[in-house]
N, C-alpha and C positions, 0 to 999 in steps of 0.2 A: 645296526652299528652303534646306535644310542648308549644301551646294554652292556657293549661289550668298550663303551670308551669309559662306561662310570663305576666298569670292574676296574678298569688300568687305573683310574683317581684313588679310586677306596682302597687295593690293595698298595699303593701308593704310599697313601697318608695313614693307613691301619698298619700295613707291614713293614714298611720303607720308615716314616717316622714312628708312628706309634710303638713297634718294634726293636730299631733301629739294625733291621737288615739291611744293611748299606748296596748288599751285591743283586736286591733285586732294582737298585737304581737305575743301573747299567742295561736293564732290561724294560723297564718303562717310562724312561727319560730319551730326550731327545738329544744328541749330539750339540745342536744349536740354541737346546731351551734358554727362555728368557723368561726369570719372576720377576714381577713388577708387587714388591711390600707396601705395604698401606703408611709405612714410612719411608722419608725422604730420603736418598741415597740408599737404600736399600735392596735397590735388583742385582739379581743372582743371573751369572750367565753359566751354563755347561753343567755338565754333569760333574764335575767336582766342585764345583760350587754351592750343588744341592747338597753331596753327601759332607762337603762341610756343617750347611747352615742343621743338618740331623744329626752331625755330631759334637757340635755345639750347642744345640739344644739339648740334646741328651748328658752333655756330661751337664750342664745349669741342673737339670730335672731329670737322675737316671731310672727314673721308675716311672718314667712318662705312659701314659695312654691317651691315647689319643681313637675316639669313638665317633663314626660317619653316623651323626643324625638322621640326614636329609640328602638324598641326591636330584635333580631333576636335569636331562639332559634335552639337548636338540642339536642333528649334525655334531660338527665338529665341538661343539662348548658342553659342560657340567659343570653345573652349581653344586656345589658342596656344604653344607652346614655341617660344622663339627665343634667336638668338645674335645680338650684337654685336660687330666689332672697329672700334678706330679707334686713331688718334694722340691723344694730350691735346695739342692746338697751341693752345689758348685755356682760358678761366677755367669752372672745372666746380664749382659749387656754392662759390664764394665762394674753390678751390683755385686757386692760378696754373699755368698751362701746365706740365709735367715735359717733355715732350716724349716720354714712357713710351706703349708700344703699351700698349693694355689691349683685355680681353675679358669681358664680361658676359653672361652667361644671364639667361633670366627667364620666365613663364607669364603671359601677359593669358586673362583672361576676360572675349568682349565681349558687350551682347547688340546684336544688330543687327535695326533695323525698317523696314522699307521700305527695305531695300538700304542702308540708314545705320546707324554706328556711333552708342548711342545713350548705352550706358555702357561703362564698363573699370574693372573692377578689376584689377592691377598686381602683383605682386610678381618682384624682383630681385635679385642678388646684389652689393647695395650695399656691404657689405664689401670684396669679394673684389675690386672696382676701383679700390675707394680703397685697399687695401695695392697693387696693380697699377701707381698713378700715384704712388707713394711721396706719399699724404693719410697714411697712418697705416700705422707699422711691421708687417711682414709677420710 
């Protein structure tokens, strides 16, 4: 079961974000998912909420990839280590386009139920992309 939940994460965050196929969301989200982001006010409930927050992301950064490092799983939970790069060519969190490459790291922990992402918890290195897109001095 390990295996086949840290396939539903990876093609998730590889195909779902890193892609931005929106239509295999519907297929390894959960009806009632709930992301908990490593910032404040920032959980996501449903499945339109996620393929918001990937298409939001994607229009900030349309040439996003996004690469599973690191997976380690047990039962229900997968630790994810991942990377990010992309171009800022659109609006990232209220910031206007730089047109600065940037690169983000970060660690999801999801648990996954019946082949569905069901929660995420989230942390990233939100800093370290906002000095990257010149949001705030390095």
């Amino acid at each position: 079961m390990s295996e086949q939940n840290k396939l539903v994460v990876r093609r998730l965050l590889e195909e779902a974000v890193g892609r931005g196929d929106l239509a295999l969301v519907d297929d390894l989200v959960a009806a009632n998912f709930i992301g908990h982001a490593s910032s404040p006010g920032m959980e996501e409930h449903g499945i339109q909420a996620y393929k918001y927050f990937i298409t939001a992301l994607r229009q900030a950064f349309p040439d996003l990839q996004l690469t599973v490092e690191d997976q380690v799983a047990e039962g229900e939970k997968v630790v994810t280590r991942w990377r990010a790069r992309g171009s800022h060519k659109g609006e990232y969190f209220g910031i206007p386009p730089s047109g600065q490459q940037g690169e983000i790291t970060g660690i999801n922990i999801d648990r996954v139920v019946d082949g569905k992402t069901v929660e995420c918890w989230g942390e990233q290195d939100d800093l370290g992309i906002m000095r990257q897109i010149g949001a705030i001095p390095a």
